[in-house]
VOBA-1610 file (N, C-alpha, C; in pm, whole numbers, padded with zeros to 5 digits, always signed):
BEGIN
Unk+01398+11319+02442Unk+01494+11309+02331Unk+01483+11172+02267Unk+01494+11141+02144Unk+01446+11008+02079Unk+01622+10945+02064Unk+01593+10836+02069Unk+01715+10762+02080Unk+01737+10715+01903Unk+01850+10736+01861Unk+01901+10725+01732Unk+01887+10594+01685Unk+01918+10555+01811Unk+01934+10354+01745Unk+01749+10291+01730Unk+01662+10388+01774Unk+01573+10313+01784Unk+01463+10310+01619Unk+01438+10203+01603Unk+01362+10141+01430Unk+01209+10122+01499Unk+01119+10230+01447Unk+00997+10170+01483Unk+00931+10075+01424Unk+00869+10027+01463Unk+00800+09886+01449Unk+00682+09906+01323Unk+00657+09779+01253Unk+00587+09819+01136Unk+00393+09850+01217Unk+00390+09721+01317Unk+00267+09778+01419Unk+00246+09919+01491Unk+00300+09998+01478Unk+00333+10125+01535Unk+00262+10237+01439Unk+00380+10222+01342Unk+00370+10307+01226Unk+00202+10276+01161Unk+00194+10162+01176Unk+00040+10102+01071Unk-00078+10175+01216Unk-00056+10203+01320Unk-00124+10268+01397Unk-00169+10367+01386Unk-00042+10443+01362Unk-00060+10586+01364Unk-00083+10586+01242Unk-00028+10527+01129Unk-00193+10556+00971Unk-00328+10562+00991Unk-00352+10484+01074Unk-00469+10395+01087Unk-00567+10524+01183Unk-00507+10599+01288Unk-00527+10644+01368Unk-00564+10776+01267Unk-00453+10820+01213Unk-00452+10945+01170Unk-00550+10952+01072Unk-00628+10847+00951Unk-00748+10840+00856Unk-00825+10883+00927Unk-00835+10738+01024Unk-00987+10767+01125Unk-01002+10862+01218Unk-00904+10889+01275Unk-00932+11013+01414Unk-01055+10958+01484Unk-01013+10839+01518Unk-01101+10754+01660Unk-00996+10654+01629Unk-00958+10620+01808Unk-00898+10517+01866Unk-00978+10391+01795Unk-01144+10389+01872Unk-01179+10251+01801Unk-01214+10235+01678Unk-01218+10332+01620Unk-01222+10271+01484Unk-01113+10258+01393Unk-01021+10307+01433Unk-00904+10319+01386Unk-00831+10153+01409Unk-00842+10058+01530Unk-00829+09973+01598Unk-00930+09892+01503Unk-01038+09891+01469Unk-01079+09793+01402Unk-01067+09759+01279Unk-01020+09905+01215Unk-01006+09854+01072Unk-00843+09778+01058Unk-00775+09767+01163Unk-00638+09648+01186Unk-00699+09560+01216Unk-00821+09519+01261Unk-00802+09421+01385Unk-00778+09343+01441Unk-00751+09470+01593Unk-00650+09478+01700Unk-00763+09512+01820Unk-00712+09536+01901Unk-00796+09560+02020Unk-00754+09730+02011Unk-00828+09826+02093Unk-00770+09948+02093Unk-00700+09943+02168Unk-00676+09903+02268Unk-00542+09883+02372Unk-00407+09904+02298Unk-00439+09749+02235Unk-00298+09699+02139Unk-00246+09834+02092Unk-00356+09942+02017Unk-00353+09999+01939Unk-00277+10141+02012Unk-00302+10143+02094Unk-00272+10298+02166Unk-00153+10239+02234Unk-00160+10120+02296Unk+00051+10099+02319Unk+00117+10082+02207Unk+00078+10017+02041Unk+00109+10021+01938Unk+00194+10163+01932Unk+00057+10291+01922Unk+00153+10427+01897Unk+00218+10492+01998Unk+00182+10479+02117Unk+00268+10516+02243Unk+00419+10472+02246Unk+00447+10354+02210Unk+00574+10347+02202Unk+00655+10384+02060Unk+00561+10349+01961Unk+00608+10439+01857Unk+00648+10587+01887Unk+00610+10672+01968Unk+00641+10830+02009Unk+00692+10801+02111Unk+00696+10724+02231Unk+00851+10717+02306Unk+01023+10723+02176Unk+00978+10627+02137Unk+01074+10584+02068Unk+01132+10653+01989Unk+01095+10752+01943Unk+01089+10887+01828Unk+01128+10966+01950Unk+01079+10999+02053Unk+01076+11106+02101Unk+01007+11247+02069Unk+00858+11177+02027Unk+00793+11334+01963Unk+00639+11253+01972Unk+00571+11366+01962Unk+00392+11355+02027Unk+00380+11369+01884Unk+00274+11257+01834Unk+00221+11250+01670Unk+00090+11305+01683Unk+00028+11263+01787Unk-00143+11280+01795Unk-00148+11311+01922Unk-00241+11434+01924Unk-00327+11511+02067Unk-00443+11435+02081Unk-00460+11389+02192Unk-00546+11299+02235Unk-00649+11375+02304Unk-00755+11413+02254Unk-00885+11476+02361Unk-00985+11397+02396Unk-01113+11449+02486Unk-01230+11364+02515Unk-01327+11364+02391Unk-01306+11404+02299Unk-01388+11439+02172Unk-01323+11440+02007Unk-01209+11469+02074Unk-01187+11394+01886Unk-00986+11361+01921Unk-00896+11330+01771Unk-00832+11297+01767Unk-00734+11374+01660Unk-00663+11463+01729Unk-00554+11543+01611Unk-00451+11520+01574Unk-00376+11517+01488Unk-00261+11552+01463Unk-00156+11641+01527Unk-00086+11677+01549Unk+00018+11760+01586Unk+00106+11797+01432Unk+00188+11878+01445Unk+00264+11971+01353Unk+00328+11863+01305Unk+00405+11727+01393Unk+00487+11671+01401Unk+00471+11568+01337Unk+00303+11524+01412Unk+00280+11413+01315Unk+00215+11446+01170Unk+00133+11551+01146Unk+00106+11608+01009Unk+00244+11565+00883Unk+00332+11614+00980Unk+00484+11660+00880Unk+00537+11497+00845Unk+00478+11422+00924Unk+00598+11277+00955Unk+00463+11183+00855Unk+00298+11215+00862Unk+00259+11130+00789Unk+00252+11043+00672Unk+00308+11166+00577Unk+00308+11060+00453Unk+00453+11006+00435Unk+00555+11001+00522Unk+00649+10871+00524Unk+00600+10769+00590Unk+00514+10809+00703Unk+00460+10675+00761Unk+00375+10597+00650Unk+00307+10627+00556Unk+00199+10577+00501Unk+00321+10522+00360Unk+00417+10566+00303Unk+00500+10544+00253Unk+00592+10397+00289Unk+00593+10425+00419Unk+00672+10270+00456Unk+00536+10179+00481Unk+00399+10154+00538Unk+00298+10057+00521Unk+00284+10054+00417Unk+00293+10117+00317Unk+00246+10044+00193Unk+00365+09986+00127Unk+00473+10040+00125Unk+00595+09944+00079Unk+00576+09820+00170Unk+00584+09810+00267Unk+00550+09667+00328Unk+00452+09615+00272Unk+00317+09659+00239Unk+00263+09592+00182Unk+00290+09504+00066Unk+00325+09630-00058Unk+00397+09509-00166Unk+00522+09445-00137Unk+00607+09444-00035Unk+00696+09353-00040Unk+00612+09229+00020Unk+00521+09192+00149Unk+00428+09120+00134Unk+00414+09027+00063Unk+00347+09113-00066Unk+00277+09050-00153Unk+00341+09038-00234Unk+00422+09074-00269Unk+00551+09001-00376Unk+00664+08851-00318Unk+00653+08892-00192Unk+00699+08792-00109Unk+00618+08633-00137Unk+00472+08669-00120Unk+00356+08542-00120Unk+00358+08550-00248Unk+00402+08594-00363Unk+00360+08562-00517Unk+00259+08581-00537Unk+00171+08685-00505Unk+00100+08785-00553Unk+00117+08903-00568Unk+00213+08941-00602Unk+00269+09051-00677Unk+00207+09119-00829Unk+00075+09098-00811Unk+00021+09129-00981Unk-00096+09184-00979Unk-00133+09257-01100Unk-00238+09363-01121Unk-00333+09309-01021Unk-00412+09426-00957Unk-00537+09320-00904Unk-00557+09251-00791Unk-00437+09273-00717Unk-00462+09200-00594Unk-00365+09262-00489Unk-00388+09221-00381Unk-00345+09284-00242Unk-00468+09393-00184Unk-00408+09465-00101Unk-00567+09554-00060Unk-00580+09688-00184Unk-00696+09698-00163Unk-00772+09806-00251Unk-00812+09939-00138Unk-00782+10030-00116Unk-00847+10142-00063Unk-00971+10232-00149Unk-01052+10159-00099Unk-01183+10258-00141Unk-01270+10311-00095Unk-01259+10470-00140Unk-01303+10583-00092Unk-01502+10567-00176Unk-01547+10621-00111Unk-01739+10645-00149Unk-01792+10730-00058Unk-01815+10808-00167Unk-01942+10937-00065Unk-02067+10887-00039Unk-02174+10921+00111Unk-02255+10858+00111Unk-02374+10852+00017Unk-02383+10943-00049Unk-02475+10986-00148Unk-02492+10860-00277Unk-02348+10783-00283Unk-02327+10686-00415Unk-02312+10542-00339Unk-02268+10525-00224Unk-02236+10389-00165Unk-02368+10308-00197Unk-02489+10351-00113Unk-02627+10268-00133Unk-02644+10202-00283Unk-02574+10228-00389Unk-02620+10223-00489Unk-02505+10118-00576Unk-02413+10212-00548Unk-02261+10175-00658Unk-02201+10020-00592Unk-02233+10027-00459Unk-02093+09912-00382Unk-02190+09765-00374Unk-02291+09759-00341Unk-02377+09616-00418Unk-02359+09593-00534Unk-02337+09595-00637Unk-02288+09576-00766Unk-02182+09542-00803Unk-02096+09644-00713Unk-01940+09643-00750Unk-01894+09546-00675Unk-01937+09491-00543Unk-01865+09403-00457Unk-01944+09261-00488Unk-02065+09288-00528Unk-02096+09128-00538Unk-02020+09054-00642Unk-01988+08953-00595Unk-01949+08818-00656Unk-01766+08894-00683Unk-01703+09015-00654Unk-01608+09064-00650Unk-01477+08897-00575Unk-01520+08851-00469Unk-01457+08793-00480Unk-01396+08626-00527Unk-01485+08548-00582Unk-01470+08473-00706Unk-01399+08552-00809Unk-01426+08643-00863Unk-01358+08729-00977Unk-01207+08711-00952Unk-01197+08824-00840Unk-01045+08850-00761Unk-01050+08858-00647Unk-00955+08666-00652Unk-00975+08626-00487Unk-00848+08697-00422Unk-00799+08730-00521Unk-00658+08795-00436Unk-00660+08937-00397Unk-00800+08973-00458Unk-00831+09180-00411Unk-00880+09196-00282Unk-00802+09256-00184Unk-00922+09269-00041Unk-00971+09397-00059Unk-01096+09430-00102Unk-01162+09638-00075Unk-01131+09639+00051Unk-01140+09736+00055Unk-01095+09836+00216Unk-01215+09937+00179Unk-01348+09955+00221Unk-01417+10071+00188Unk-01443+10175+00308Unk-01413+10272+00226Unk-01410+10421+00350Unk-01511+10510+00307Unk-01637+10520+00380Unk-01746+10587+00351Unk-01736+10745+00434Unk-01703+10861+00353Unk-01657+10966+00392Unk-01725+11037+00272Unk-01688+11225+00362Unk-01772+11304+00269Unk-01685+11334+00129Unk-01664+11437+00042Unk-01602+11463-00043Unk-01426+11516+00012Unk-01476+11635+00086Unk-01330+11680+00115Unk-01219+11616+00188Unk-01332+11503+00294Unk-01241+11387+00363Unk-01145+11351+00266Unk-01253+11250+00152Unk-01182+11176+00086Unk-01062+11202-00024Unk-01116+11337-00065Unk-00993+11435-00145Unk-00880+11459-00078Unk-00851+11463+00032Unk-00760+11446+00167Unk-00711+11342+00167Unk-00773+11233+00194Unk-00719+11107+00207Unk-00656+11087+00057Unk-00705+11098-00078Unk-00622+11064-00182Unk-00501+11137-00209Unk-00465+11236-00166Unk-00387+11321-00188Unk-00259+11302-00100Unk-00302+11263+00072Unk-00203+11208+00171Unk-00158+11052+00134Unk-00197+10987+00019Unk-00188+10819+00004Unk-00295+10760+00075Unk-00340+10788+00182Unk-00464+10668+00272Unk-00571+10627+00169Unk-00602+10667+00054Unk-00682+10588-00035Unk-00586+10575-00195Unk-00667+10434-00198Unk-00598+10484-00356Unk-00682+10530-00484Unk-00821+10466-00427Unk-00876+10496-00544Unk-01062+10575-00459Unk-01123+10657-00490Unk-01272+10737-00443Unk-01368+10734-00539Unk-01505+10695-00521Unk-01577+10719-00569Unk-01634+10841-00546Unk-01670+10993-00614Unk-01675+11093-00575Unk-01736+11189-00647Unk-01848+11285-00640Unk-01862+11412-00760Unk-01784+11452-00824Unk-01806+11487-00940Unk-01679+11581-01009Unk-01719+11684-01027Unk-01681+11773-01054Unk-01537+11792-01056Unk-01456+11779-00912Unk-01329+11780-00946Unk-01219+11743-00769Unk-01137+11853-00846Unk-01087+11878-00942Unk-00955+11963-00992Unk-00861+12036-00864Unk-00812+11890-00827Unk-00696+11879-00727Unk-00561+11832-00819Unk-00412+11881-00837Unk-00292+11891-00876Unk-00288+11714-00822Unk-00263+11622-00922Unk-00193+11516-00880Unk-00315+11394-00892Unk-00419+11462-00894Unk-00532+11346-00893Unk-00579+11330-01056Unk-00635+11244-01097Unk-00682+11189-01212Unk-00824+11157-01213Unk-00894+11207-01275Unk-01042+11226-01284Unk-01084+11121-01417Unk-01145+11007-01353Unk-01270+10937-01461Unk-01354+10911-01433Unk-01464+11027-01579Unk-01615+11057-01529Unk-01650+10849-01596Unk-01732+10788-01487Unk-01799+10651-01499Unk-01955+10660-01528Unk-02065+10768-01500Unk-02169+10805-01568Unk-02201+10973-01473Unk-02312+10993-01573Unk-02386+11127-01531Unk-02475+11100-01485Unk-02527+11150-01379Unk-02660+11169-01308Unk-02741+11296-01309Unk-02884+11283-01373Unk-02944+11425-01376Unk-03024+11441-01242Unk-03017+11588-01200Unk-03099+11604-01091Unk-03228+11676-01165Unk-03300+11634-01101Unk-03481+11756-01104Unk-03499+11824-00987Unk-03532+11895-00962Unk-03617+12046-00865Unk-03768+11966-00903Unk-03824+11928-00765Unk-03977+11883-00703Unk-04024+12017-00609Unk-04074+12132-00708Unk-04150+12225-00630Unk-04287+12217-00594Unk-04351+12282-00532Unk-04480+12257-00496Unk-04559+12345-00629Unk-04680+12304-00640Unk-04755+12338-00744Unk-04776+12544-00690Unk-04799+12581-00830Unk-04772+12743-00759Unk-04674+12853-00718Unk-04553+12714-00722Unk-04427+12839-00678Unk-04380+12880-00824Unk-04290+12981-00763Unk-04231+13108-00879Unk-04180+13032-01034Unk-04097+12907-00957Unk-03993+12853-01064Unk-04089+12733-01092Unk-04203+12680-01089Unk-04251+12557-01120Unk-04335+12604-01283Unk-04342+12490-01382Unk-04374+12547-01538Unk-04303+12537-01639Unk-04113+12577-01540Unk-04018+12569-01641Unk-03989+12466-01674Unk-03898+12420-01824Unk-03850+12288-01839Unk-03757+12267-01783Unk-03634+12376-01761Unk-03532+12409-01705Unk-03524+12484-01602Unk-03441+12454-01484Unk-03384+12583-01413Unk-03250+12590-01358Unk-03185+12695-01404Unk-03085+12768-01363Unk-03045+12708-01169Unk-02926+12635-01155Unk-02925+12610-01026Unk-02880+12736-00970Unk-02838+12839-01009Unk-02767+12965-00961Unk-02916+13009-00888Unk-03038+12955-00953Unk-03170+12986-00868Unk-03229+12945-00737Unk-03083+12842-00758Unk-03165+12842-00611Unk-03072+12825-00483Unk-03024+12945-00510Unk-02901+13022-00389Unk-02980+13063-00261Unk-03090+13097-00318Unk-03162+13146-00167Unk-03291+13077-00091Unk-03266+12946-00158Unk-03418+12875-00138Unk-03366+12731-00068Unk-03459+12732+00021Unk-03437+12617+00110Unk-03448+12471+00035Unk-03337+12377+00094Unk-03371+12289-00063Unk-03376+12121+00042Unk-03415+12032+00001Unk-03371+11888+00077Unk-03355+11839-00045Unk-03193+11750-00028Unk-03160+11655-00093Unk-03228+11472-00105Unk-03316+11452-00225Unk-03382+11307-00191Unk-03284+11231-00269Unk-03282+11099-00274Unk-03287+11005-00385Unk-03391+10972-00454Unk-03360+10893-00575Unk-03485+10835-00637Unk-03590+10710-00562Unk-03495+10680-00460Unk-03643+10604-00359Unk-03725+10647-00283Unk-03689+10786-00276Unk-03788+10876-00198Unk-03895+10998-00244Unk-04003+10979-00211Unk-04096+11114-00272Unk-04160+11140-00162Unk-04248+11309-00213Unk-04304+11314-00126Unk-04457+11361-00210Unk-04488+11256-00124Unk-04701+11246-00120Unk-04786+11343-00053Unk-04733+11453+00033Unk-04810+11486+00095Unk-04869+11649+00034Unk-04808+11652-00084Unk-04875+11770-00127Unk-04858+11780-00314Unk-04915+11851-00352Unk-04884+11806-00552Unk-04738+11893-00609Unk-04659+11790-00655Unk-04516+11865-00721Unk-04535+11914-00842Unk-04458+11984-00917Unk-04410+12014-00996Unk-04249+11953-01026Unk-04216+11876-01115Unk-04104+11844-01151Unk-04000+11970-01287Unk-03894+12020-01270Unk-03821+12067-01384Unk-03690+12005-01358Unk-03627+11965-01447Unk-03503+11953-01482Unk-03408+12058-01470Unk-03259+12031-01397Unk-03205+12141-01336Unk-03076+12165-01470Unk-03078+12236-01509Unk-02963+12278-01644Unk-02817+12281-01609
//
């Protein structure tokens, strides 16, 4: 039974955020860093104190419960109000500064976050990034629960509540082997290739070991 008088602690609550993004103890523990110890008596007494189990703890991953699902986005609601009181507190209270949550799929990080972070802090010494390298649906998750604020991501997302700005287009090409069915065209139909085995490259990668055909995918 949870005791009425009891106020959990802002280390507690910032745990079980922290816990619940990552779903790993240690990594969850480092992006505070804290020790994981700290981190698991952090939320342990946070759920004494409540009187309710937030996270199922297995040998292989890290869940949620009904309880803590239902209780997360007040938890993430009060760390980030602490945050800007914080930072309104220290007189940085203004566009541009305090932490940044940023979401990147791996497909764009190699490319987009050297650019974007160099010399980032001379610019804005008062911005800390927070970068979270996750797949699409992670991160559509995480923007939607508050744990990010802002994703770099494919579009379309046409998720209720999110705000979409396209920043450029990227064209893909189809590298078939010389001879196959679809190689010749200028174009092809991606609906074509529902049944064909495909590997995703970047532009630093080719392959030499046999002659392509390049088309542009429509």
């Amino acid at each position: 039974m949870s005791d009425r008088t009891y106020q959990p602690t802002v280390a507690g609550l910032r745990a079980f955020v922290a816990l619940a993004h990552r779903r790993h103890f240690g990594t969850a523990a480092a992006d505070l860093g804290v020790s994981q110890p700290s981190l698991s008596q952090a939320l342990s007494a946070l759920e004494s104190g409540l009187g309710v189990t937030l996270v199922e703890r297995t040998t292989r991953r890290v869940l949620l419960t009904a309880e803590g699902d239902e209780l997360l986005p007040r938890a993430i609601a009060v760390t980030e109000a602490m945050d800007e009181f914080t930072s309104a507190a220290a007189g940085t209270g203004r566009p541009l500064s305090g932490p940044l949550r940023l979401g990147v799929i791996p497909t764009v990080a190699p490319y987009v976050l050297p650019t974007l972070l160099r010399g980032l802090g001379q610019r804005l010494p008062d911005l800390v990034p927070r970068v979270v390298e996750e797949q699409t649906a992670r991160l559509v998750e995480q923007l939607r629960t508050g744990t990010l604020d802002v994703a770099l991501l494919a579009l379309p997302v046409d998720m209720p509540g999110i705000v979409e700005v396209p920043i450029y287009r990227e064209d893909f090409v189809l590298a078939l082997p010389s001879g196959h069915a679809l190689a010749g065209r200028r174009r092809v139909d991606p609906t074509a290739l529902a049944d064909l085995p495909l590997l995703l490259l970047d532009e630093g990668h080719c392959l030499r070991d046999q002659a392509l055909e390049v088309c542009r995918l429509a």
